[in-house]
C-alpha positions in Angstrom: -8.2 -21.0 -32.5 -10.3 -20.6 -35.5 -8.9 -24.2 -36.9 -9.6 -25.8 -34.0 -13.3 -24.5 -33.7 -14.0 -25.3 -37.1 -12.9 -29.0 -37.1 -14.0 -29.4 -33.5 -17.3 -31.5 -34.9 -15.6 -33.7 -36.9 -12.9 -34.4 -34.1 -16.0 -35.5 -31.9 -17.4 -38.1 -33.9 -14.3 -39.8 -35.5 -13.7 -39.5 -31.5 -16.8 -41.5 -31.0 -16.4 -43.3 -33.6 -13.1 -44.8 -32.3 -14.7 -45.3 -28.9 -17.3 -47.6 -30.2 -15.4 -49.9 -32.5 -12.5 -50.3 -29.2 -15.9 -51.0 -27.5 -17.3 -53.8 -29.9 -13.9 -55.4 -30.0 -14.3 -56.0 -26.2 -17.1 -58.2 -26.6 -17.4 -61.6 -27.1 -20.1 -63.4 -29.2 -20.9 -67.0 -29.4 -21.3 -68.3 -32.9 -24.0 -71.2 -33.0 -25.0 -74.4 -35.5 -27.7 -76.6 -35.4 -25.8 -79.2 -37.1 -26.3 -82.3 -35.5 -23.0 -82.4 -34.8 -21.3 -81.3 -31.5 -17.9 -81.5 -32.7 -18.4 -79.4 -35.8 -16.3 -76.0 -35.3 -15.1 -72.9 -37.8 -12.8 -70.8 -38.9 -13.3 -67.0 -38.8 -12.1 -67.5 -42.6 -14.8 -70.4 -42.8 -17.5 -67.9 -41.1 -16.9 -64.9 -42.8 -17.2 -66.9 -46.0 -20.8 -68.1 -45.2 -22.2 -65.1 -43.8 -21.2 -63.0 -47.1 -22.7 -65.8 -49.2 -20.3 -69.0 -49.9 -21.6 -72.2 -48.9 -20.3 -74.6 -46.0 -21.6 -78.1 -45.7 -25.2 -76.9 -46.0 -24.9 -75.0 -43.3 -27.6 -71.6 -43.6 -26.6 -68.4 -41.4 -29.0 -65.9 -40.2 -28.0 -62.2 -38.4 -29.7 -59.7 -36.9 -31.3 -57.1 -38.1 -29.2 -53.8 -39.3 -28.2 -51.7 -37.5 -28.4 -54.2 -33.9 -25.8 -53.9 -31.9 -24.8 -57.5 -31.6 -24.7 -57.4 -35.8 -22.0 -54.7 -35.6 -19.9 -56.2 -32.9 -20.3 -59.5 -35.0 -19.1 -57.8 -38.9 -16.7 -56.0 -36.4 -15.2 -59.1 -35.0 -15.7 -61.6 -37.9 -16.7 -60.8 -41.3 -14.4 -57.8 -40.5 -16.3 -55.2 -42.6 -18.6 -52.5 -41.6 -22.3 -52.3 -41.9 -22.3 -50.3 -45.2 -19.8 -52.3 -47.2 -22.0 -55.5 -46.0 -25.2 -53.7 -47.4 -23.5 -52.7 -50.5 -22.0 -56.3 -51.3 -25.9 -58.0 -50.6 -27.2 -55.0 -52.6 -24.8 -56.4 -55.3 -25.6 -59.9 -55.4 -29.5 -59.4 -55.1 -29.6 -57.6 -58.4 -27.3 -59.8 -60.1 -29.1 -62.4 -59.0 -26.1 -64.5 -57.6 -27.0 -64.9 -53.5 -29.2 -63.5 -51.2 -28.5 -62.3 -48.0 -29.1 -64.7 -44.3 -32.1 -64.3 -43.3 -33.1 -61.8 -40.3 -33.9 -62.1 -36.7 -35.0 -59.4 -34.5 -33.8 -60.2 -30.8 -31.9 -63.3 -29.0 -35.0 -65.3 -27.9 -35.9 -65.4 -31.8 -32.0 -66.3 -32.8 -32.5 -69.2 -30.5 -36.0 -69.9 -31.8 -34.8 -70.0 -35.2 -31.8 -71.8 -34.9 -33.7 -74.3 -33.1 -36.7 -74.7 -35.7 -33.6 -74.7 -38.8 -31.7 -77.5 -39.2 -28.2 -76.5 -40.1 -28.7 -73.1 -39.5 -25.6 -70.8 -38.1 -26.1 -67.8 -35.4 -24.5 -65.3 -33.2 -25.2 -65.0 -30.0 -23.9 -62.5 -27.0 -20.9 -64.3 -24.9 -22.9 -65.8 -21.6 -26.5 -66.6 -23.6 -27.3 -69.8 -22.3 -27.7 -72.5 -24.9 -30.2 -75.0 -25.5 -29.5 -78.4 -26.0 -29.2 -79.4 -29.6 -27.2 -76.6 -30.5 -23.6 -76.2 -30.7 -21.2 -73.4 -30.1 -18.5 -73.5 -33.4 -16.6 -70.5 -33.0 -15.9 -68.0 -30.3 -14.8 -64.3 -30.8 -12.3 -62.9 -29.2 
């Protein structure tokens, strides 16, 4: 009884823990271009590649802030790596000097703002955002 009292904590939050990520894999999100072209689509390979620095066709991606919601169910679903290990990796790169991270958005109505002011810029978006004309859906999560 003593075991079980001691390690009862720890239980709850890798309990919790497990509960959010089976959470965040039910959600869908949208991934978004303002490309000009309305036949353009990615990969997940192709996606996770430009949001952790590579280049695609010119295309620039921008994420929400840390710590959103919608960021973790997208580096959940996508890129495939938790929050931290992102952080780490961009940490990295800045004081190398090799890449620096997308740039940062604090809500959807300024995702759609930006991605509509950008040119080739590449967002997420929750599954059912209505979007504006000019900008096309490339990927969708499962």
């Amino acid at each position: 009884m003593g075991i079980l009292i001691r390690y009862l904590p720890l239980l709850v939050l890798m309990s919790s823990m497990a509960i959010t990520q089976v959470t965040q894999a039910r959600e869908s999100v949208l991934v978004v271009a303002n490309s000009g072209e309305s036949s353009l689509q990615l990969s997940k390979s192709e996606l996770r590649n430009l949001f952790m620095g590579g280049a695609i066709n010119g295309l620039s991606p921008v994420e929400f802030e840390p710590g959103s919601y919608l960021r973790k169910v997208f580096n959940t679903q996508v890129i495939g790596l938790p929050e931290a290990r992102i952080q780490s990796f961009w940490a990295q790169m800045k004081f190398s000097g090799r890449s620096v991270p997308p740039s940062n958005v604090s809500n959807i109505e300024e995702m759609l703002t930006f991605l509509k002011e950008h040119k080739s810029s590449v967002g997420y978006l929750p599954e059912g955002t209505s979007i504006p004309k000019g900008l096309t859906v490339v990927y969708v999560s499962i």
